[in-house]
C-alpha positions as CSV (number, residue, x, y, z in Angstrom):
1,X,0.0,0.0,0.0
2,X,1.6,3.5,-1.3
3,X,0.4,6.6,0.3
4,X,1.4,10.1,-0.5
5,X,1.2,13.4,1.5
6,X,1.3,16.5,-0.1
7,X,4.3,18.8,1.2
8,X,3.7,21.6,-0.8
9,X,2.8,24.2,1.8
10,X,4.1,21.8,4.7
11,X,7.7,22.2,5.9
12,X,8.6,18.8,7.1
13,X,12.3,17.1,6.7
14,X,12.4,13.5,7.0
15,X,16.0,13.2,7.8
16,X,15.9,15.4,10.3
17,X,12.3,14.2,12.2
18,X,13.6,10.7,11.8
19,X,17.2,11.3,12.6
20,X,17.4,13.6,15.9
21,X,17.5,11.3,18.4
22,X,13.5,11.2,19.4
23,X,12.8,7.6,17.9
24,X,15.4,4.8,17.6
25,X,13.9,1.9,15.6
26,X,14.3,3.5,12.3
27,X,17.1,3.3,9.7
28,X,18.2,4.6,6.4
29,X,18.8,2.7,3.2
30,X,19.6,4.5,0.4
31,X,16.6,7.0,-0.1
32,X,14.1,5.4,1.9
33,X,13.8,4.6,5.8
34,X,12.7,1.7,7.0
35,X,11.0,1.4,10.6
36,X,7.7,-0.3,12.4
37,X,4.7,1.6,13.8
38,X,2.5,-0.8,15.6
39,X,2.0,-4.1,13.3
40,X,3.0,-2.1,10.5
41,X,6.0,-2.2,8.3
42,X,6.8,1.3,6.7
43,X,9.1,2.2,4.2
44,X,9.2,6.3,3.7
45,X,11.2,9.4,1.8
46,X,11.0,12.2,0.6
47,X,11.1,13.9,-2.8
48,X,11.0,17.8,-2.8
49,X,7.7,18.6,-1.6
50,X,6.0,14.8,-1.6
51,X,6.4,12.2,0.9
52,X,6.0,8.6,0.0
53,X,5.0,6.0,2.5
54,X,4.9,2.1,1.4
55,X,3.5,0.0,4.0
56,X,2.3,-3.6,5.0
57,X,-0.1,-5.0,6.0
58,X,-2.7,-2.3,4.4
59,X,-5.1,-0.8,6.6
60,X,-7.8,1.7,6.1
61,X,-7.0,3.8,8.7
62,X,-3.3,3.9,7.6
63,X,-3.0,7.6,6.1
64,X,-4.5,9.2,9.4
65,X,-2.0,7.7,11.9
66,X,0.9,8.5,9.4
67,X,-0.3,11.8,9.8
68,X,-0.6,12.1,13.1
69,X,2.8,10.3,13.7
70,X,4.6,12.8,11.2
71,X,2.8,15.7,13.0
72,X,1.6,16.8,9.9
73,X,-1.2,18.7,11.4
74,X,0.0,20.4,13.1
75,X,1.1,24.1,11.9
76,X,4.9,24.1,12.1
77,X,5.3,27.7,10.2
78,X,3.3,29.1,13.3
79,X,5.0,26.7,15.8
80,X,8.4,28.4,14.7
81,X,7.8,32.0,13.9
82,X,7.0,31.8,18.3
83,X,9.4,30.8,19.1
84,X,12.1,32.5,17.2
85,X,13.7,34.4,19.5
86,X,17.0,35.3,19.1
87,X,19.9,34.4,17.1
88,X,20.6,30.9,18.5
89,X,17.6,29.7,18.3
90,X,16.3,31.2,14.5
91,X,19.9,29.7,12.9
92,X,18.9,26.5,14.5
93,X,15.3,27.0,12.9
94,X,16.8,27.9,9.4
95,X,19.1,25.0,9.4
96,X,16.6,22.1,10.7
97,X,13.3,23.8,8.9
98,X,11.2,21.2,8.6
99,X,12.1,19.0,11.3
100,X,9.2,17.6,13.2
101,X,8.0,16.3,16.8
102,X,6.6,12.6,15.9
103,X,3.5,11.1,17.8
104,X,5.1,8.0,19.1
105,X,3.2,5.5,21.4
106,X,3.5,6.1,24.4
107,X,4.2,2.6,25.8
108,X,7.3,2.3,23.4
109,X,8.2,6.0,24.3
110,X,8.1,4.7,27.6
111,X,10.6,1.4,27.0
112,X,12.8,3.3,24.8
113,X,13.4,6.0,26.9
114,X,14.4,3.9,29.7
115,X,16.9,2.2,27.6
116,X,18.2,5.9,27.2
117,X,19.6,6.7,29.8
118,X,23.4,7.3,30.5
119,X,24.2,5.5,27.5
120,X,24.0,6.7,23.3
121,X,22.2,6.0,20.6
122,X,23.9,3.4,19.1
123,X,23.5,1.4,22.4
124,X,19.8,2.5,22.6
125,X,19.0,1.2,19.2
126,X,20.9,-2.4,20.0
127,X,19.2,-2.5,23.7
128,X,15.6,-2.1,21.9
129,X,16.8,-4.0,18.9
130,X,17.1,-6.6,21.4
131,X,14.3,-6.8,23.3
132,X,12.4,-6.2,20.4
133,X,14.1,-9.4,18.4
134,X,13.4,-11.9,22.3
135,X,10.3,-10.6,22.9
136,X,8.2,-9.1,20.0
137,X,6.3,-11.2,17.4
138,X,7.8,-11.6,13.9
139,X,6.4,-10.0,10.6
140,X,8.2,-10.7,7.3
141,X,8.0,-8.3,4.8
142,X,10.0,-8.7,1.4
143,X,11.9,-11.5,2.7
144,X,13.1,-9.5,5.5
145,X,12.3,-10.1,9.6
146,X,11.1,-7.7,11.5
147,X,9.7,-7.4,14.8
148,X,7.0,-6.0,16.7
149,X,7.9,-4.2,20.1
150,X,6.9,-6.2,22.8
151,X,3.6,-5.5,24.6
152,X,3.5,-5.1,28.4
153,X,2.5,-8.3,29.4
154,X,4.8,-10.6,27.6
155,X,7.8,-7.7,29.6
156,X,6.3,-8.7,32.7
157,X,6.8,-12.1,32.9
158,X,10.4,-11.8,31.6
159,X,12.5,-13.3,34.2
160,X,15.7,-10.7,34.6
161,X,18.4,-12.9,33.8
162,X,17.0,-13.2,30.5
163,X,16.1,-9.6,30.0
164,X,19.2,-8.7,31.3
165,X,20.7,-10.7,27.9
166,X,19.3,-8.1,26.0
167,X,21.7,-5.6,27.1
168,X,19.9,-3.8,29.4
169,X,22.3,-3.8,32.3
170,X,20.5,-2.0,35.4
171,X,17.8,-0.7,32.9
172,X,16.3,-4.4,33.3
173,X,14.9,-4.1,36.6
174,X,12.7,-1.2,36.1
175,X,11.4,-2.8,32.5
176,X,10.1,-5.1,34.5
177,X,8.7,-2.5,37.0
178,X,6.8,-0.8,34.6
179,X,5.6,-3.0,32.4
180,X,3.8,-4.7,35.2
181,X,2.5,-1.8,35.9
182,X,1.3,-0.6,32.4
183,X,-0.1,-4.4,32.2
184,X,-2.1,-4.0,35.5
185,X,-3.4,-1.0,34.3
186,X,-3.1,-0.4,30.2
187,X,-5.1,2.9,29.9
188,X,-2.5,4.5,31.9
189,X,-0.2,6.1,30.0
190,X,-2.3,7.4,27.6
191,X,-4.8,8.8,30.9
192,X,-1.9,11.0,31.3
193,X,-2.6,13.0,28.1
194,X,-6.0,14.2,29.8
195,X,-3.9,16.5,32.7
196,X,-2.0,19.0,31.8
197,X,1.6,19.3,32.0
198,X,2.5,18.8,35.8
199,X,-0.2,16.6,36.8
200,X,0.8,14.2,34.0
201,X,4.8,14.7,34.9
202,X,4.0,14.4,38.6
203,X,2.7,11.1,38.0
204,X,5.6,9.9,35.7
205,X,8.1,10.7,38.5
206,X,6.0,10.6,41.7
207,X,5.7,8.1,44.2
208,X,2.5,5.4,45.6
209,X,3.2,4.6,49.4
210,X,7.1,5.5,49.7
211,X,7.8,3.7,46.2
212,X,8.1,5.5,42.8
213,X,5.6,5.2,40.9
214,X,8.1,4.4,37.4
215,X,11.2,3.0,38.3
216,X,13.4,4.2,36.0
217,X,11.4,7.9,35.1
218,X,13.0,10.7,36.0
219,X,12.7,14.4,35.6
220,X,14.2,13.8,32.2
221,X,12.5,10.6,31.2
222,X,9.2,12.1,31.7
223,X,10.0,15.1,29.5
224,X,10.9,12.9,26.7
225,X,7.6,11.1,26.9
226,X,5.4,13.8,27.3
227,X,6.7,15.8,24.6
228,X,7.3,12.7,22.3
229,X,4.5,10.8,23.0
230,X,1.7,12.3,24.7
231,X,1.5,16.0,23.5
232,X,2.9,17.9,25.4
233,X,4.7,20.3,23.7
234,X,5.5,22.7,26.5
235,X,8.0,20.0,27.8
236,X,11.7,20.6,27.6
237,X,14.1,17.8,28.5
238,X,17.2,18.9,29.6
239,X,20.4,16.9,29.0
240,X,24.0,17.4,28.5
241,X,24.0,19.0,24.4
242,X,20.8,21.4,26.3
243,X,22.9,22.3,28.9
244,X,25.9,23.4,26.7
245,X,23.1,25.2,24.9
246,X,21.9,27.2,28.1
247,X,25.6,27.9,28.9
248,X,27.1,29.4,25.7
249,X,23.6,31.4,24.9
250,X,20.8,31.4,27.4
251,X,22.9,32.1,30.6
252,X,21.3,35.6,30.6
253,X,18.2,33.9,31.9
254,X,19.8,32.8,35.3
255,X,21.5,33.9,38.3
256,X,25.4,34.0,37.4
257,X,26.4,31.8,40.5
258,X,23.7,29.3,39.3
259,X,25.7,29.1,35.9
260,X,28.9,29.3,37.4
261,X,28.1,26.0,39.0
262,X,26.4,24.4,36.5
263,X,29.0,25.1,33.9
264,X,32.1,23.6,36.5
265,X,29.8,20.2,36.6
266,X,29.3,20.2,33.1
267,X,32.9,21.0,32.0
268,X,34.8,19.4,34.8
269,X,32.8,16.4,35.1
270,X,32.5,16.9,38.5
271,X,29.1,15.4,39.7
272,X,25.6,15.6,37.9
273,X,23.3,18.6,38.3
274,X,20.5,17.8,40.8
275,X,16.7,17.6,40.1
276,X,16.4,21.3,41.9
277,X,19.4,22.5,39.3
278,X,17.2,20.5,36.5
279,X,14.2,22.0,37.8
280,X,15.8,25.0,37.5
281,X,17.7,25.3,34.4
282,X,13.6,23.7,32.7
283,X,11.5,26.5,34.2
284,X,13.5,29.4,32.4
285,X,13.3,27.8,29.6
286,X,10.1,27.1,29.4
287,X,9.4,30.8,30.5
288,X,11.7,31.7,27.5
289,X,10.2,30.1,24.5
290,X,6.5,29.5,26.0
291,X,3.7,26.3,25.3
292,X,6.3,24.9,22.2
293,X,9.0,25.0,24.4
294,X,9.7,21.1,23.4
295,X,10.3,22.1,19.6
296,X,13.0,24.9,20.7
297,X,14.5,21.9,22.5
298,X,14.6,19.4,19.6
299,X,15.9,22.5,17.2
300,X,18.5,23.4,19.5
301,X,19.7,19.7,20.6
302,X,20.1,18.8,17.2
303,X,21.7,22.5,16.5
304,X,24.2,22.3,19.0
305,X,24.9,18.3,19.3
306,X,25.5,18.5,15.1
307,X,28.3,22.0,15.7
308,X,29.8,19.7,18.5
309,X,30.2,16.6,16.5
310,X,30.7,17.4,12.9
């Protein structure tokens, strides 16, 4: 099944949406990426202003979640104009035009994100490439395997020394955590999209009786999977490329001993900033750039992790 979206009057990059570190179960072949959304194999690219999306098994309902995982409704030209605010952030927006925040589910969001922590993409893509491969149901497609991502109950009744196999090192105590959680209760995550904000955070990172609530979510963690996965946009996940960010262009927004400090942890590698620093260093931001705070922070990662690297 071949579907085609009209880009015309849409800025939208592929590479970019598909290649800034928000999702990690897609790759590039030639012109086309290859990746899984649900049960569905999906095959995309993008020529000038068309993009092309191949996918199997057909279903009906096929060109609506596309466009709802691309974010193709929503109105990027406004989305950017507010929050192009100064010079760091509009070169970031002319050199990533087009890059999108993708609708993921939220239960893989969840998994994925997990995986992501302390560690870098490479071994985030082979940790969920893993449990993916042990866990998830097979679907050939061409003549090529693929896999499903594992639903919560089959993660529950992983032992750990076998999940552990996967790669998952400490990560594979709190899979377990949460996915019996999510498969005592599989409305969950997707409740959360009902509260706003800091209700919805509050439960990612909170605690029940003494115990957190998600092993494994932090302050971070739950920024990545509210603004990846469950809409909201105002989120902005703070991690070390942000930091440098806030340092070399936004430290006008803090206290200059609050910088000072920040920048020796950062730069001499002495300790990790606390949750009141991350707290902190989040609610100017968020000030700053307003309700689409999260697509400053996906322009400006990629902007400053790409300067860094290349």
């Amino acid at each position: 099944m071949e579907i085609q979206f009209d880009l015309a009057d849409k800025p939208f990059n592929l590479d970019y949406t598909l290649g800034c570190g928000q999702v990690f179960r897609w790759f590039r072949s030639k012109e086309w990426w290859y990746g899984i959304i649900g049960k569905t194999i999906v095959r995309v690219r993008q020529a000038s202003d068309r993009l092309i999306i191949q996918s199997f098994p057909e279903n009906k309902e096929t060109k609506l979640v596309f466009s709802e995982y691309f974010g193709l409704g929503e109105n990027l030209k406004e989305i950017l104009s507010r929050i192009d605010k100064d010079g760091e952030i509009h070169n970031a927006i002319q050199k990533y035009n087009g890059l999108r925040i993708i609708r993921q589910d939220p239960w893989e969001c969840l998994i994925s994100f997990i995986c992501a922590t302390n560690t870098n993409i490479s071994n985030i893509q082979r940790m969920i490439q893993n449990i993916c491969q042990r866990y998830g149901n097979e679907i050939f497609y061409k003549r090529k395997k693929y896999y499903s991502f594992p639903t919560p109950d089959i993660l529950a009744k992983a032992k750990i020394e076998d999940i552990q196999k996967c790669g998952l090192g400490y990560r594979a105590k709190y899979i377990i955590s949460v996915s019996n959680k999510i498969a005592s209760n599989p409305t969950l995550l997707e409740e959360l999209e009902q509260h706003d904000y800091h209700a919805a955070k509050n439960s990612l990172v909170g605690k029940e009786l003494g115990n957190k609530t998600f092993k494994g979510v932090g302050a971070k963690v739950a920024d990545c999977i509210l603004l990846f996965s469950l809409n909201k946009t105002i989120a902005f996940p703070i991690d070390i490329w942000i930091i440098r960010t806030i340092i070399e262009h936004y430290s006008h927004l803090y206290d200059v001993g609050f910088i000072s400090r920040i920048k020796e942890k950062v730069y001499t590698k002495k300790g990790s900033i606390s949750i009141k620093e991350y707290n902190l260093l989040q609610k100017r931001m968020v000030e700053y750039f307003g309700e689409f705070s999260g697509y400053a922070q996906e322009y400006l990662y990629l902007h400053t992790r790409n300067k860094v690297l290349s």
